[in-house]
C-alpha positions in Angstrom: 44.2 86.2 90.6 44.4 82.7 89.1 47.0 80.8 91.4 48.0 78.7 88.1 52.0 77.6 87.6 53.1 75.4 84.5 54.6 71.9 85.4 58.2 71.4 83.3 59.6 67.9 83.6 62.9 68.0 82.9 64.7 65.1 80.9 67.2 62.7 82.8 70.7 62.7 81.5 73.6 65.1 80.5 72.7 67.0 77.5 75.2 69.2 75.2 73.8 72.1 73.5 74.1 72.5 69.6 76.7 75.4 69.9 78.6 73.9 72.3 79.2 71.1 70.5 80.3 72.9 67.5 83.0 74.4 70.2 84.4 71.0 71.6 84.9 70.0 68.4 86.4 73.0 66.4 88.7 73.1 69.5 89.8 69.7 68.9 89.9 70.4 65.4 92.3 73.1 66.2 94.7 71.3 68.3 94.5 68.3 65.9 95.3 70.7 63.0 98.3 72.6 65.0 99.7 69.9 66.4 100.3 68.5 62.4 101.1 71.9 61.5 104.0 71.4 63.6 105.4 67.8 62.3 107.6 68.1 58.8 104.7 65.7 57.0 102.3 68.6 56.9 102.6 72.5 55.9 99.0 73.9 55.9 100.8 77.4 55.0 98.3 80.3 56.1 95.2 78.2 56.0 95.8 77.3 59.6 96.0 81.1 60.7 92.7 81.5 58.9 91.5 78.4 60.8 92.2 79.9 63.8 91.4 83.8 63.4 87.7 81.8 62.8 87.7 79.8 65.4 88.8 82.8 68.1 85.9 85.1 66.0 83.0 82.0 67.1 84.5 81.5 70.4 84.4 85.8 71.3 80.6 85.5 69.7 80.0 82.9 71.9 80.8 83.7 75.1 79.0 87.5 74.4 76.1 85.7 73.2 75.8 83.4 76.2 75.2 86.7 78.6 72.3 87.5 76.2 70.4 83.9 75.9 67.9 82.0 78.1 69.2 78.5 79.3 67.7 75.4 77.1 64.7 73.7 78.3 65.7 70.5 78.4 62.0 68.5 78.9 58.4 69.0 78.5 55.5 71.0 80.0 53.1 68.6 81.3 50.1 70.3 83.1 49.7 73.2 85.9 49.7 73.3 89.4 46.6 75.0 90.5 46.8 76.1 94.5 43.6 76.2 96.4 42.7 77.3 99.5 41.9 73.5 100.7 43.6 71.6 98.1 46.6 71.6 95.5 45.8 70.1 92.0 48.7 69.2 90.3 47.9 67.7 86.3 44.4 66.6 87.6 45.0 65.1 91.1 43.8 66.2 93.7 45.0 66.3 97.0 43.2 67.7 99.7 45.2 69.8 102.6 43.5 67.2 105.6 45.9 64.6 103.2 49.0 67.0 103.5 51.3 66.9 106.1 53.7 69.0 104.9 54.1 71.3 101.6 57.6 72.6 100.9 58.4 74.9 98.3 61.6 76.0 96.5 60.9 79.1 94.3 64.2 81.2 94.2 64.3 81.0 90.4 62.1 82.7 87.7 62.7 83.3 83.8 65.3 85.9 82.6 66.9 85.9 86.0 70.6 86.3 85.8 72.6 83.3 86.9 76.5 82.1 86.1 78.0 84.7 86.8 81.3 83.5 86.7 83.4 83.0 83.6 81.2 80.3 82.1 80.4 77.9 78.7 76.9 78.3 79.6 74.0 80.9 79.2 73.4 83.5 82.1 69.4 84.0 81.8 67.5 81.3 83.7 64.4 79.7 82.2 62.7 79.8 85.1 63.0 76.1 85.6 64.5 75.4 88.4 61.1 75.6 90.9 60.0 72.4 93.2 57.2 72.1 94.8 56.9 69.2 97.6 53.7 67.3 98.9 54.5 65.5 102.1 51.1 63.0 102.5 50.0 62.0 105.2 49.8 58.1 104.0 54.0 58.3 103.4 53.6 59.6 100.1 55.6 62.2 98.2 55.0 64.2 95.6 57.3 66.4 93.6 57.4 68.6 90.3 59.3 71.1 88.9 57.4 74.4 88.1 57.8 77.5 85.5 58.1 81.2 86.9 58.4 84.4 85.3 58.9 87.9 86.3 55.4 88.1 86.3 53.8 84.7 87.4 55.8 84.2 90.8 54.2 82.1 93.4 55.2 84.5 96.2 52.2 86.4 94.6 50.2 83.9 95.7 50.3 85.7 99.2 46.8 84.6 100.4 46.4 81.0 99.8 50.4 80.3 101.3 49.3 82.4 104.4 46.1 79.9 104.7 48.4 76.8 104.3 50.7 77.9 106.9 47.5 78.8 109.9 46.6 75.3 109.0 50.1 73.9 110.0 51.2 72.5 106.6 54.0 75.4 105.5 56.4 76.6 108.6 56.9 80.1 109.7 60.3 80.3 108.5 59.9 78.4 105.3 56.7 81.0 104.5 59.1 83.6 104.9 61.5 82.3 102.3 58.5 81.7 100.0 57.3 85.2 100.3 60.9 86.3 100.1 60.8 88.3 103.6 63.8 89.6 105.1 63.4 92.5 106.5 62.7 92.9 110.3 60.2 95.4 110.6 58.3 94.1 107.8 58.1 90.6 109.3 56.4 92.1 112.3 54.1 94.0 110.3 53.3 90.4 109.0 53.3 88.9 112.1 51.2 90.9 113.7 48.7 90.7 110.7 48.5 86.7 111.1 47.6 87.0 114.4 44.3 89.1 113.0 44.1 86.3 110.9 44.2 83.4 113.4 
């Protein structure tokens, strides 16, 4: 298996999606036009209602629509991460595992994922995105980049090579288990016990 993940930088700053801008300002629309509805100046008669039946009809599709849609990728892909058994590329540097003193990884997200769960003005399907990998150096440097998963293309897959960087000391026990998603007891000693073949 290629051990091959996509690098997604993601763009500094708050960012407002198409469709929820239409929303912000329909709603103020809204209150705008009810609030004058209301003073003796201005009678919109029906049209108001009409307004408003409209406005409920795009806020409903909305909200369904959001449980149904990935999250926007806000940013760029800009190179892979290739893991090797004594060295990590990441967009064409390369850094050798003696140079590593520590590699961390956060990899609980992956596309199509459900997230925001809660009542929401946002879409519940992940893009994946939200992946770091971390490259402690041994010269005081640190390197970090975000990385894509999918349901398919996970680096817990990547079993072999992330059992080889933790016998050489650069990913802890624990953190290995996170990576590789492990919580059940009697698995973890099946593991366990095949490391210590491995050592």
């Amino acid at each position: 298996m290629k051990r091959t993940l996509f690098i997604f930088e993601h763009k500094k700053g708050f960012f407002i999606s198409p469709e929820n801008l239409v929303l912000i300002i329909s709603t103020g629309l809204i209150f705008l036009l009810g609030y004058l509805n209301s003073t003796p100046q201005f009678d919109f008669g029906n049209l108001f209602n009409y307004i408003l039946i409209v406005w409920l009809l795009y806020f409903i599709g909305y909200m369904v629509s959001n449980f149904f849609l990935h999250e926007r990728k806000n940013g760029e892909f800009k190179g892979k991460i290739e893991l090797q058994n004594d060295s990590i590329i990441i967009n064409k540097s390369k850094y050798e595992l003696n140079e590593i003193n520590e590699i961390s990884i956060h990899s609980n997200d992956y596309e199509g994922q459900f997230v925001n769960g809660t009542f929401e003005f946002a879409r519940h399907l992940s893009n994946g995105l939200n992946n770091e990998l971390k490259l402690k150096l041994s010269k005081g440097k640190e390197i970090n980049c975000h990385f894509l998963q999918t349901k398919g293309q996970r680096i817990k897959n990547f079993r072999d090579v992330l059992i080889n960087y933790h016998l050489k000391g650069k990913i802890s026990w624990l953190h290995l288990l996170n990576v590789l998603e492990m919580d059940d007891y009697d698995e973890i000693q099946i593991f366990k016990a095949e490391l210590k073949e491995r050592k």
